[in-house]
C-alpha positions in Angstrom: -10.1 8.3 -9.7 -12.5 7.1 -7.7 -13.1 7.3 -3.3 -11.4 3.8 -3.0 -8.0 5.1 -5.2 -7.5 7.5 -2.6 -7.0 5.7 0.0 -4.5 3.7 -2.6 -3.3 6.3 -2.8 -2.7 7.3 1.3 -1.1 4.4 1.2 1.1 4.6 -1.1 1.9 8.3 -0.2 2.9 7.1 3.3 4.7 4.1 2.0 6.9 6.6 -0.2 7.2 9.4 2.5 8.9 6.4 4.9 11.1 5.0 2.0 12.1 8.8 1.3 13.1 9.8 5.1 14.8 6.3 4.9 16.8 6.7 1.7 17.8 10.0 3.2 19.6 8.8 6.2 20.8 5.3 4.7 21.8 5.4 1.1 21.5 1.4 0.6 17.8 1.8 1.3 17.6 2.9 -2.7 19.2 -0.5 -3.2 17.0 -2.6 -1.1 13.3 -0.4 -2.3 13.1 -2.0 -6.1 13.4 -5.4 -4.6 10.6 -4.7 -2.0 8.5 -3.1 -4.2 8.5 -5.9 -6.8 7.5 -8.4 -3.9 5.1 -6.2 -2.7 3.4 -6.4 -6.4 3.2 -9.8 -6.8 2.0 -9.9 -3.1 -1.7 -7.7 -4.5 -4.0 -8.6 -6.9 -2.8 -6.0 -9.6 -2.6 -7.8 -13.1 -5.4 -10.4 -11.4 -8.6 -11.2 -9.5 -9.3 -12.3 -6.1 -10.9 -15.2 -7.2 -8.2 -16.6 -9.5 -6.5 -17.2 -5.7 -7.6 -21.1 -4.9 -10.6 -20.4 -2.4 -8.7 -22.1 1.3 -6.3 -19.3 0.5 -8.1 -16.3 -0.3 -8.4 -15.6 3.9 -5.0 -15.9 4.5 -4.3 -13.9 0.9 -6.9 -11.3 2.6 -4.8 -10.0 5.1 -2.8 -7.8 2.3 -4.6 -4.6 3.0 -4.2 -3.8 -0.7 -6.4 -6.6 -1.6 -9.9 -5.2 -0.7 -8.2 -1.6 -2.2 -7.4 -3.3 -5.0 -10.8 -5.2 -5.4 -12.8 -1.9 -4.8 -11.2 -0.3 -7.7 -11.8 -3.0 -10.0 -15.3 -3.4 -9.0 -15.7 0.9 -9.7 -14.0 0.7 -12.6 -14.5 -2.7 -14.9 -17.7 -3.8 -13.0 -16.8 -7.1 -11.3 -18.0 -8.3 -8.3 -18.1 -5.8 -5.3 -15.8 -6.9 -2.5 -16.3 -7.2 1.2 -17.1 -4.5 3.1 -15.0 -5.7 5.1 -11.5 -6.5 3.3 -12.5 -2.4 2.4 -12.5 -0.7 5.6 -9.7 -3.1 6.4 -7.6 -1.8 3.9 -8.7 1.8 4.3 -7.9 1.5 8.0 -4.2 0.9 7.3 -3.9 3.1 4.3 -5.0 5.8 6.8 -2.3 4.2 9.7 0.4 4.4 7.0 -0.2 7.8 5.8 -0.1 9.1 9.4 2.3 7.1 10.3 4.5 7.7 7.3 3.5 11.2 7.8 5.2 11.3 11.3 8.4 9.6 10.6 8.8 12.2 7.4 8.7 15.1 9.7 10.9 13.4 12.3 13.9 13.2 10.2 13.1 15.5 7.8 14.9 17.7 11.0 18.2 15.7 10.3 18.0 16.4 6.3 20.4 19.4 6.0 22.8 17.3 7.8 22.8 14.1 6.3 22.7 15.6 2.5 
């Protein structure tokens, strides 16, 4: 893949190491995750472009971090136009905050594991 799908990927490593310690402790959490992750999908540009979003939204629309990710990665791969720099270290910047973050909470609980299961 290319440098801007790994820090997708971060993300989404991070994302799945919080939902994991989560599920762990609180069983309804694998009840709850299908729902969030659908909204989370229609939330990033996945099966479309930035620019399809009207243009006095696309700020506000922006503030996904997965947008600029997103963008990148479609730019790399189909040859559209190259997002912000910007909207790209944005969303690299919390990628990075959610894998470490994620990261942290994982090996907080995974302490409690052998308990719980």
């Amino acid at each position: 893949m290319t440098r801007f799908g790994t820090a997708v990927d971060a993300a989404e490593l991070g994302a799945g190491l919080v939902a994991a310690a989560l599920s762990a402790q609180y069983r309804d959490v694998q009840y709850i995750l299908p729902v969030v992750l659908q909204l989370a999908m229609y939330a990033s540009p996945l099966a479309y472009a930035l620019k399809v979003v009207p243009e006095k939204w696309q700020t506000l629309y922006s503030l996904n971090p997965l947008v600029g990710l997103l963008e990148a990665v479609r730019w790399s791969l189909l040859g559209s136009a190259a997002p912000p720099v910007a909207a790209v270290a944005y969303g690299a910047t919390v990628a990075a905050g959610t894998f470490v973050g994620g990261a942290m909470i994982f090996r907080r609980a995974e302490r409690r594991f052998a308990d719980v299961l």
